[in-house]
N, C-alpha and C positions, 0 to 999 in steps of 0.2 A: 312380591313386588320388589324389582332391583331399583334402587336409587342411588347413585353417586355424585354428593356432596363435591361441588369444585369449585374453587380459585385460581386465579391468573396474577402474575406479578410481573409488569411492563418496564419499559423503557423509557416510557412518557403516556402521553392521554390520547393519542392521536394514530390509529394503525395509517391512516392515510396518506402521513406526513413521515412515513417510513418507519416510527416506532415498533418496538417488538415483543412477545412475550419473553422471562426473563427465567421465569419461576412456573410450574403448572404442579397443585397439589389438590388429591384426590381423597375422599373418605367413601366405602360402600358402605349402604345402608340396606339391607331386606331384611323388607316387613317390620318396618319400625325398631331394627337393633341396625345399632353398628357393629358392624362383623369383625373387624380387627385387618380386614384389608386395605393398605392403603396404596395410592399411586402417589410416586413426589419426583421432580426433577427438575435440576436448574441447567440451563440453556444458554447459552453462548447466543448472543442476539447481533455479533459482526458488526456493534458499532456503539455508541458511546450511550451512556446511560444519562439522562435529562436531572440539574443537582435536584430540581424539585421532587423529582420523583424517587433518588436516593436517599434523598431524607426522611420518605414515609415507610421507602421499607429496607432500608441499609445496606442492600447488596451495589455491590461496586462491579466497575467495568473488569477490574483486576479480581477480582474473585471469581469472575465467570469465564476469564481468558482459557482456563484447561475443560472447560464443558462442554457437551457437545450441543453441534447444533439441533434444530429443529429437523429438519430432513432425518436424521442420524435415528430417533426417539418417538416419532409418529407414528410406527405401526404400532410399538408397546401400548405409545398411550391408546390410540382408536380401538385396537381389541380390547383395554381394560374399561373404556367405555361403551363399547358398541351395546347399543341393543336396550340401553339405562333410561331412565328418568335423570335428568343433570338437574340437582337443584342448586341456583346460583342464584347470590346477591346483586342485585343489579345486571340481568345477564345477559343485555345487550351489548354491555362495555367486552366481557371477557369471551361471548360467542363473537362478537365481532372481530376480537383478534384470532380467537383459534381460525377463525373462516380469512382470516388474512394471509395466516402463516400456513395453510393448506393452497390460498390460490398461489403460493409463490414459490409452491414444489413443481419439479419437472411433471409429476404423475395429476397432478390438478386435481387433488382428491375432491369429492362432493363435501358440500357444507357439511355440517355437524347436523344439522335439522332431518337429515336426511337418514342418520342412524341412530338419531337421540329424539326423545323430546323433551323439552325444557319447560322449567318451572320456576319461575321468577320472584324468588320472598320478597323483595321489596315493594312487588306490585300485592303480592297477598298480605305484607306488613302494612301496607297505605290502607287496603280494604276495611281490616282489623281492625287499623288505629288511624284513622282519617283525622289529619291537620296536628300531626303528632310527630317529634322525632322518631325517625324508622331506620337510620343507621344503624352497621351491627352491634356500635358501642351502646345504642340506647336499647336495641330491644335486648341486648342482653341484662342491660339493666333491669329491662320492664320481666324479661321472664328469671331473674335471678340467677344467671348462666355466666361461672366465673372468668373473666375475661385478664385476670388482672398479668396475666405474662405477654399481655397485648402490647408491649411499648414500642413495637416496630409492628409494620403490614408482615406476613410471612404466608406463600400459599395453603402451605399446607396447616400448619395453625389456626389461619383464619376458617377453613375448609372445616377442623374440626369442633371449632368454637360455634361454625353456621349449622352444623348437622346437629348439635344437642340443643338449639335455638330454636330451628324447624321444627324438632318430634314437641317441642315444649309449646309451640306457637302452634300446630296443629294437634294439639290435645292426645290422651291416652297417656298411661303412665309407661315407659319406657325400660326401666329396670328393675321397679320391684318384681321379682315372681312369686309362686305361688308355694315354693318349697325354701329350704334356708338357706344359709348362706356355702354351707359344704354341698350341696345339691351337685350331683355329677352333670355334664351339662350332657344335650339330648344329641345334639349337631356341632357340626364343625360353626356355628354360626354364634354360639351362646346362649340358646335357647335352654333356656332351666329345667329340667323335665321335671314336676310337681310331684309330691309325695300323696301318697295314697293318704286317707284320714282314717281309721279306725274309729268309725262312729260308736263302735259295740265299747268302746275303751269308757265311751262318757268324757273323753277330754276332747275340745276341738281347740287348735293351737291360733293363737291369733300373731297374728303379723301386724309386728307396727311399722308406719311409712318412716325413714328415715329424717332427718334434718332437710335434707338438700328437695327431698323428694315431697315434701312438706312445703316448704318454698313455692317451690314452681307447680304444686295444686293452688296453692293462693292464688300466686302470680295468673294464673290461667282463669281464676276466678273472678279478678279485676278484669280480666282482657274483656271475659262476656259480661262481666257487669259494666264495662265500658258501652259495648257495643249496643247493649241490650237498654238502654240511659237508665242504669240503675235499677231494673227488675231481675235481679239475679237473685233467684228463691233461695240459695244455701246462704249470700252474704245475711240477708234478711234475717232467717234465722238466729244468723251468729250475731245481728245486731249492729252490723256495719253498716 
């Protein structure tokens, strides 16, 4: 399953009122790893940047003067999406600019809907965690996903701070494998190809989950013992 993880970084809040995308950053994701490809590109948007909106994520009208425009970077981006699951944070804001900055090319390309389909965490973060902050500063809090080079918006940062958020808020452990840490990898993808065990040896090797990966079992442990109002059989155990 291909997933690309995306963010948008605008002009202001409004494609309506002529606002533009500024910034477009991408992460892929199949089968639950992120592959190491990414999309990123900042955009000349032909008109002046809103100060509210440079203050949340620090790009200036003079920083984008030599960029190109949208028209110029549309096929790249649509081929490096086409055909994906887009999972985005609130993702009517940012389909609705990409579906802006497409109806306002000479070719009229079709919405994004039409070669994507999308998957909306904030709508699955409210499910999860109803009457709860569901921002990505707070579920990174709740799933223990380090945020802390966050002090500006940035597409593509946020892009990949939302992809280790997602695999963490939709469960399954993400990076431990099954072999060690020199493990030659199986694909161009990261996939760890596991070591054979030699049961006749009498030794079976045990893996232990790291720090980080330790965390975000907890963390995931609260999510359904949230969910669940406190019938979560492993916390029980542990006494929680």
């Amino acid at each position: 399953m291909r997933q690309i993880v995306l963010d948008t970084e605008t002009t202001g809040l409004e494609p309506r009122l002529g606002h533009r995308i500024i910034e477009i950053g991408c992460v892929e994701v199949i089968d639950r790893r992120v592959t190491g490809k990414r999309y990123h590109q900042y955009i000349n948007p032909e008109r002046e940047i809103d100060e509210g909106a440079e203050e949340v994520h620090g790009i200036s009208t003079a920083f984008l003067a030599d960029k190109p425009l949208f028209a110029d970077i549309v096929d790249d981006f649509l081929n490096f999406i086409r055909g994906a699951e887009l999972v985005i944070h609130n993702a009517p804001f940012d389909v609705g600019f990409i579906d802006h900055e497409l109806n306002q090319l000479k070719q009229q390309e079709n919405p994004i809907v039409d070669i994507c389909t999308i998957l909306d965490t904030l709508v699955l973060a409210r499910k999860m965690h109803p009457g709860q902050k569901n921002n990505l500063d707070a579920l990174c809090k709740r799933y223990a996903v380090d945020n802390s080079q966050r002090d500006l918006h940035g597409a593509l940062l946020d892009a990949e701070i939302l992809a280790e958020t997602y695999l963490a808020m939709t469960g399954g452990q993400t990076m431990l494998s099954l072999g060690g840490q020199d493990d030659s990898l199986n694909n161009e993808f990261g996939v760890s190809k596991p070591r054979s065990i030699n049961i006749d040896s009498g030794v079976l090797r045990v893996l232990r989950a790291s720090e980080e990966e330790s965390l975000s079992h907890e963390a995931r442990l609260t999510a359904i013992n949230d969910i669940s109002e406190g019938a979560c059989v492993w916390l029980k155990e542990k006494g929680k």
